[in-house]
N, C-alpha and C positions, 0 to 999 in steps of 0.2 A: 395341351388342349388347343393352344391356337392353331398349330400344325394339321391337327387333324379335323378343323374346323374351316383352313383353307383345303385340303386334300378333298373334302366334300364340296367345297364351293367348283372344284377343277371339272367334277364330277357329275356336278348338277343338271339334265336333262332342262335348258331354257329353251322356251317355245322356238322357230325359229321367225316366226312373223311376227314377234314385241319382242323389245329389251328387255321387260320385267314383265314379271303376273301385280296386278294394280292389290292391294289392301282392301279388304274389305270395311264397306263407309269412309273412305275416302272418294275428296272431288275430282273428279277426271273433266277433262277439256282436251275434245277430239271434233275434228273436220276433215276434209279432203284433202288427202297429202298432195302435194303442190306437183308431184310428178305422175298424178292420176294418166291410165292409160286412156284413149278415147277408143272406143269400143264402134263394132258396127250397129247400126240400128238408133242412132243418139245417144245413148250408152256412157256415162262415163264409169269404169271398174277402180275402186280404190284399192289397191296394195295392200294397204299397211296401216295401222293404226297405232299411235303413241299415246303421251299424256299430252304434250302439248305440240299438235303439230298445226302447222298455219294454211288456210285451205289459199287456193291460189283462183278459186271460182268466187267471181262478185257475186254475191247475196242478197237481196232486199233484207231476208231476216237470217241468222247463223240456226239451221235446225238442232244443231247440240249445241250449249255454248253455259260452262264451267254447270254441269250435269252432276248432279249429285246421286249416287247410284242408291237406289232404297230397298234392292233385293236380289239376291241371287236366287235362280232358278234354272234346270236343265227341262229345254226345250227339246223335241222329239220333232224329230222331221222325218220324211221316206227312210225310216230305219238307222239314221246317226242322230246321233247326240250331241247338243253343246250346248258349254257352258257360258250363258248369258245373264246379263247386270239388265234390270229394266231401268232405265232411268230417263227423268224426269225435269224438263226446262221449264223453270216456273217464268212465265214474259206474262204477267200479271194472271187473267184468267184464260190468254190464250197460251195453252200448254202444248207443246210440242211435242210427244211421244215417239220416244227411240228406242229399240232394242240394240242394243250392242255388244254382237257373238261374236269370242275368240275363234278362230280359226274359220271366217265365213268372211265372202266378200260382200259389200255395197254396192250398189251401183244408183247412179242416175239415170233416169228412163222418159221418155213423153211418157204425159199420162192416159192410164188406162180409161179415166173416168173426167167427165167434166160438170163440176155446178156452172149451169148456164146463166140462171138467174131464178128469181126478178130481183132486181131490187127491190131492198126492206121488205123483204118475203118469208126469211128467217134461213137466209143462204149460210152463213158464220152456223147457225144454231147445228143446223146440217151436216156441215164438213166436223165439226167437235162431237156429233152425235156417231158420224161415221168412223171419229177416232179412237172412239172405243176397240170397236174389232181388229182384232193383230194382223186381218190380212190384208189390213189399208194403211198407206202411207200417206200424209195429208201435205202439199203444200201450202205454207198457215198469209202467205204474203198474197192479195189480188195481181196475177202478174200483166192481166191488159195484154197478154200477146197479140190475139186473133182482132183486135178491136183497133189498136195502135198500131200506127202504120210505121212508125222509129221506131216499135219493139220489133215487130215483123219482120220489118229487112236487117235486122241482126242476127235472122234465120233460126232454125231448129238444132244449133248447137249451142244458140244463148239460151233459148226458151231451154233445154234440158237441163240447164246451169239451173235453174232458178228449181227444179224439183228438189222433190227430199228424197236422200237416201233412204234405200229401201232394200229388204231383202228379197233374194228372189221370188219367192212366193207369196212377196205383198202388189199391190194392183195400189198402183198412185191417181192421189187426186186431188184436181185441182179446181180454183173455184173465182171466175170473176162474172159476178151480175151482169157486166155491161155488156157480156159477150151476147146475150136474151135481142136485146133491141139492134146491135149490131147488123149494118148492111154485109158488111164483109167476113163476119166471123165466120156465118154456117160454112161457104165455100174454101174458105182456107184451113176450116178443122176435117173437115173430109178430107182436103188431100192431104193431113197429115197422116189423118187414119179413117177410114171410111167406116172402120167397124168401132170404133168410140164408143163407148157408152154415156147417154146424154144425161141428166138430171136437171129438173125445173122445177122450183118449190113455186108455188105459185099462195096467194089470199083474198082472201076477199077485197077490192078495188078501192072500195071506199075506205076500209081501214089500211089500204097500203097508201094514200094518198096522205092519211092523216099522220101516216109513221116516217113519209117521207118528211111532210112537213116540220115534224118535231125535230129529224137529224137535223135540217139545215138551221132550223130554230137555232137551237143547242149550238150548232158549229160556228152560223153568229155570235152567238156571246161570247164564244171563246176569245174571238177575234176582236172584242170591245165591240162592235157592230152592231146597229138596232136594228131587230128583225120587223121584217113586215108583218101587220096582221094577217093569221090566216084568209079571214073572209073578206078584203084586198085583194088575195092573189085571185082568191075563186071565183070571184064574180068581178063582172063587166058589165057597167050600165046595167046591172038588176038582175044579169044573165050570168049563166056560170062561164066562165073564161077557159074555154079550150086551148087553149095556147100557153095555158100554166102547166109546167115540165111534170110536176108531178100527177096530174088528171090525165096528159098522153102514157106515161106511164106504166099506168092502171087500166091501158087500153092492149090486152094480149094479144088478142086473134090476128094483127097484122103481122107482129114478128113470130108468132107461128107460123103461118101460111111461107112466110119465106124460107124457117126451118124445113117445113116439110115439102117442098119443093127440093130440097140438095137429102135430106137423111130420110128414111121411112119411116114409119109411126114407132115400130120396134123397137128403134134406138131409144127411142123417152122413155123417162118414169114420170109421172106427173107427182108431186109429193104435196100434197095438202096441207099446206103452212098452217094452218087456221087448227087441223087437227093435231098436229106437230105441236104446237104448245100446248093440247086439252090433254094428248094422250097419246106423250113421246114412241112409246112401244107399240102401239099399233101402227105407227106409222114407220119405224125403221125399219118392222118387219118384213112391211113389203120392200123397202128396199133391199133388204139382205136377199129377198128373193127374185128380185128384177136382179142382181148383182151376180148373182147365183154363187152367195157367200154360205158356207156352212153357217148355221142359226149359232151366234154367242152375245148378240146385246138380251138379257134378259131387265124384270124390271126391278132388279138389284144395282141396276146403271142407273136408276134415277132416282129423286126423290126432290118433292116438292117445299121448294124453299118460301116459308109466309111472309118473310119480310121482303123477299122480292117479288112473289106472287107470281112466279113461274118452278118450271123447274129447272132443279140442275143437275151433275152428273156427278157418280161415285164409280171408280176406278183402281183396284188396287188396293182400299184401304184410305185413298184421297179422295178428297170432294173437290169440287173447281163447281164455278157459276160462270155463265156468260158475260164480256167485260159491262161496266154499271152503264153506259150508253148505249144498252141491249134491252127494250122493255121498260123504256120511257113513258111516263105517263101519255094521253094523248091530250090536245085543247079542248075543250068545251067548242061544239059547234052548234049553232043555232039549227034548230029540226027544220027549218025550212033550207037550209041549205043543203044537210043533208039529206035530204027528200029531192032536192035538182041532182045531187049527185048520183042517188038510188035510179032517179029513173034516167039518167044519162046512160046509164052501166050496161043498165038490161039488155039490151041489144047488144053489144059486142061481148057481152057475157056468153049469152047465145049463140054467138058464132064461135065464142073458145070451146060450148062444149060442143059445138058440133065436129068440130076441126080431131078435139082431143077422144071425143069417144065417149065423155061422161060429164056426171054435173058436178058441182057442188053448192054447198048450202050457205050461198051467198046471201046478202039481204037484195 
């Protein structure tokens, strides 16, 4: 018996791109094998893939990292077949989503797509909304390229380090706020790629001012730190204080105007924060269709969770919510102040929609 149990083992047809086929419901932990080729175009193509192989690209966050595989299913592509494990990085409620196909390459790529901003606009909400559909690949870390002048001059073979693997017919995307207010972003994202496709969630002013307030609140305490009063920072001698970071902010039309001086209006999608949280689905639609994604978020991807009193996402057969310092209560503000900040707005309100081409239903 053993004879003919080694005789079959001499015989056995092993892949030639793994040592072994992985067990089903077994943990695998896989990265970029260390002798990735670099490809032309920023490109890195990975080889090979094991159980445990050690990537040799630094990371802000590991996109797979000890991935528990929760399903098998054959994927259909241009007329081949394969067999691929969906699995699933739990890094609290920002979940990393990876498909990973036997006999298919990886690669790292600039991305297709960029969340420009604003801050506290509901940019995170956005990128994990867009990770629903399989033909997006999301980088989950802010990587600050275009904005930071140390990450810059480390060029466009660091910046591609820091993407997620993706298969070839997923469109990566990437997402830091700060790049919106940025003097240098717009001109140095066109020469990476002039045809980019841009995204800007944008909200109503006054409650992006009162959402900024609350992170840094919050990020005080962390810190042991006594936060300032709100209505301290906002006014001045009786007047509201323009010179509080988060009221310049909340002021669009300026870092617009410089956007549209380097990209044409065509490159934006404007995504309506404010409707984004009422009525997730009408608003990714239109991105799927500025994206020009085949239609697959339906409103089987959401449902509205009461004890957080947003909603959140279902995928798969899992749920995830956005992390708990996502849809913070906000301060109580006395109506007279925000009645200075209402009529502060209006006017460069005005000039966002004139620049953007449309309104919205701001206070």
């Amino acid at each position: 018996m053993a004879a003919v149990f080694v005789t079959l083992l001499l015989f056995f047809p092993f892949p030639s791109s793994i040592s072994s086929l992985p067990f089903l419901e077994t943990r695998e932990t896989i990265s970029a094998d260390k002798n990735a080729d670099q490809q032309n175009g920023g490109s890195i193509r990975i080889n090979q893939f094991s159980n445990n192989v050690q990537s040799s690209v630094a990371q802000n966050d590991r996109e797979v990292n000890q991935n528990t595989i929760s399903q098998n299913k054959k994927n259909t592509h241009e007329g081949d077949i394969y067999l691929c494990e969906s699995s699933q990085n739990n890094r609290g409620t920002e979940q990393n989503r990876s498909k990973i196909c036997r006999n298919r390459n990886f690669t790292r790529h600039l991305p297709d797509i960029i969340i420009i901003g604003v801050r506290k606009g509901g940019t995170r909400a956005l990128l994990e909304m867009l990770s629903l559909h399989d033909s997006i690949a999301t980088a989950q870390s802010e990587v600050h390229f275009f904005d930071s002048d140390d990450h810059y001059q480390r060029g466009l073979e660091w910046y591609t380090s820091q993407m997620p693997l993706a298969r070839p017919d997923q469109l990566t995307v990437e997402k830091t706020p700060a790049y919106f207010p940025s003097v240098d972003a717009p001109g140095r994202i066109f020469h990476m790629n002039p045809s980019v496709r841009l995204l800007l969630i944008v909200r109503d002013p006054v409650d992006r001012v009162l959402s900024d307030y609350t992170q840094v609140f919050h990020n005080q305490l962390q810190k042991h730190k006594i936060p300032q009063p709100l209505e301290d920072l906002l006014l001045r001698d009786g007047e509201l204080n323009l010179g509080y970071k988060a009221v310049n902010r909340s002021v669009y039309h300026p870092h617009m105007q410089r956007w549209l001086r380097v990209f044409p209006r065509e490159s934006f999608h404007i995504v309506d924060g404010d409707t984004l949280i009422r009525d997730p689905l009408k608003e990714m639609k239109k991105v799927e269709r500025f994206l020009r994604l085949e239609p697959q978020i339906t409103e089987d991807n959401f449902y509205f969770n009461r004890t957080k009193g947003f909603y959140c996402l279902k995928e798969e057969g899992h749920e995830r919510c956005l992390h708990e310092s996502k849809g913070r209560t906000h301060p109580n503000v006395a109506p007279e102040i925000l009645q200075k900040l209402c009529k502060y707005f209006q006017e460069p309100n005005r000039k966002f929609f004139e620049l953007v081409g449309r309104t919205f239903d701001w206070k």
